[in-house]
C-alpha positions as CSV (number, residue, x, y, z in Angstrom):
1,X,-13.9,31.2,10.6
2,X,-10.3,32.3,10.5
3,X,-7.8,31.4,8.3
4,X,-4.0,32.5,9.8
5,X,-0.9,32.4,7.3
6,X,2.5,31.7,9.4
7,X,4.0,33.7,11.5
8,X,1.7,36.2,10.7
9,X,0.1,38.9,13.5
10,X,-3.4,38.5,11.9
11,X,-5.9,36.5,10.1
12,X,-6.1,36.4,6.2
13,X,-9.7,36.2,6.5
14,X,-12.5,36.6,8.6
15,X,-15.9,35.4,8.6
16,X,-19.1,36.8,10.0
17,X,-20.2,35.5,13.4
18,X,-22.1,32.2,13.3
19,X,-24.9,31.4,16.0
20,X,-23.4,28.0,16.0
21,X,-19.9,26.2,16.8
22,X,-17.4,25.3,14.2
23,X,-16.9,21.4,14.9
24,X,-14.0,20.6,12.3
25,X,-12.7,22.4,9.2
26,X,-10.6,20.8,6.6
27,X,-8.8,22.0,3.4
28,X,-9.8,20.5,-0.5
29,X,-7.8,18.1,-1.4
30,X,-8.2,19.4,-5.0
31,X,-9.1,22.7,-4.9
32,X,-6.4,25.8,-3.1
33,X,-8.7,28.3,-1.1
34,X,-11.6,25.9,-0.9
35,X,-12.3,25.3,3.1
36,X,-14.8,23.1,4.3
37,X,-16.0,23.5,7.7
38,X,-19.1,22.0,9.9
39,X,-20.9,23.4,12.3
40,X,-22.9,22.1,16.1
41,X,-26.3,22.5,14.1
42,X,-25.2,19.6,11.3
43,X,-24.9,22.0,8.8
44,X,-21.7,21.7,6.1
45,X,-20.0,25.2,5.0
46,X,-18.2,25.4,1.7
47,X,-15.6,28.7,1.5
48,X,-14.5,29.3,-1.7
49,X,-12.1,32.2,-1.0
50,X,-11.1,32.7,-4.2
51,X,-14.7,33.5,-5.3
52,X,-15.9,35.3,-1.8
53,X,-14.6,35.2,1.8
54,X,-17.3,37.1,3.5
55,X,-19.8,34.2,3.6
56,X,-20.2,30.4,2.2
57,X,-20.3,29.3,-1.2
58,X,-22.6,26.7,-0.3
59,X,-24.4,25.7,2.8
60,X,-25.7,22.6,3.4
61,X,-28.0,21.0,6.8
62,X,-26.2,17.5,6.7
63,X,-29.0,16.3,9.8
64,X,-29.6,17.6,13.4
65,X,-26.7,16.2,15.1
66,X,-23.4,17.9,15.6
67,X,-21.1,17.2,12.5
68,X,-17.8,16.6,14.4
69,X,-15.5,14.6,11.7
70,X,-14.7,15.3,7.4
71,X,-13.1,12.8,5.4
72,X,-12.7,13.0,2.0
73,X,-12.8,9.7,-0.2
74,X,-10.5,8.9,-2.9
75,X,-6.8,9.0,-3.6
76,X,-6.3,12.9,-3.8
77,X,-5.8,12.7,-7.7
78,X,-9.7,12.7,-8.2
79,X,-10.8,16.0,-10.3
80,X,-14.1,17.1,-8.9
């Protein structure tokens, strides 16, 4: 994972390499420099950046398939 800040020549942060493909990636709707990503291998990825930005906060195996779409529920105002 990469996360770039405009019109800057490098990445804010890098992660490790992953043995799998990143398949989608979405910011919290409640929570700055909380990323969510999925992987090829149905696994979830929760990047906390504020607490750590070399690996996940949380990883979680969703099922075997590709996870290829994240859509959070609610009207945005929802404190989780």
């Amino acid at each position: 994972m990469v996360t770039w800040v405009h019109d800057a020549w490098q990445p804010v942060v890098k992660s490790s390499f992953s043995s799998s493909y990143l398949t989608c990636g979405r910011f919290s709707p409640t929570r700055p420099g909380v990323i969510f990503t999925s992987r090829a291998d149905g696994c979830l990825d929760i990047w906390d950046l504020v607490d750590r930005s070399h690996e996940p906060s949380l990883q979680h195996n969703v099922g075997p398939e590709a996870v290829t779409a994240l859509e959070f529920w609610g009207d945005g105002n929802l404190q989780v």
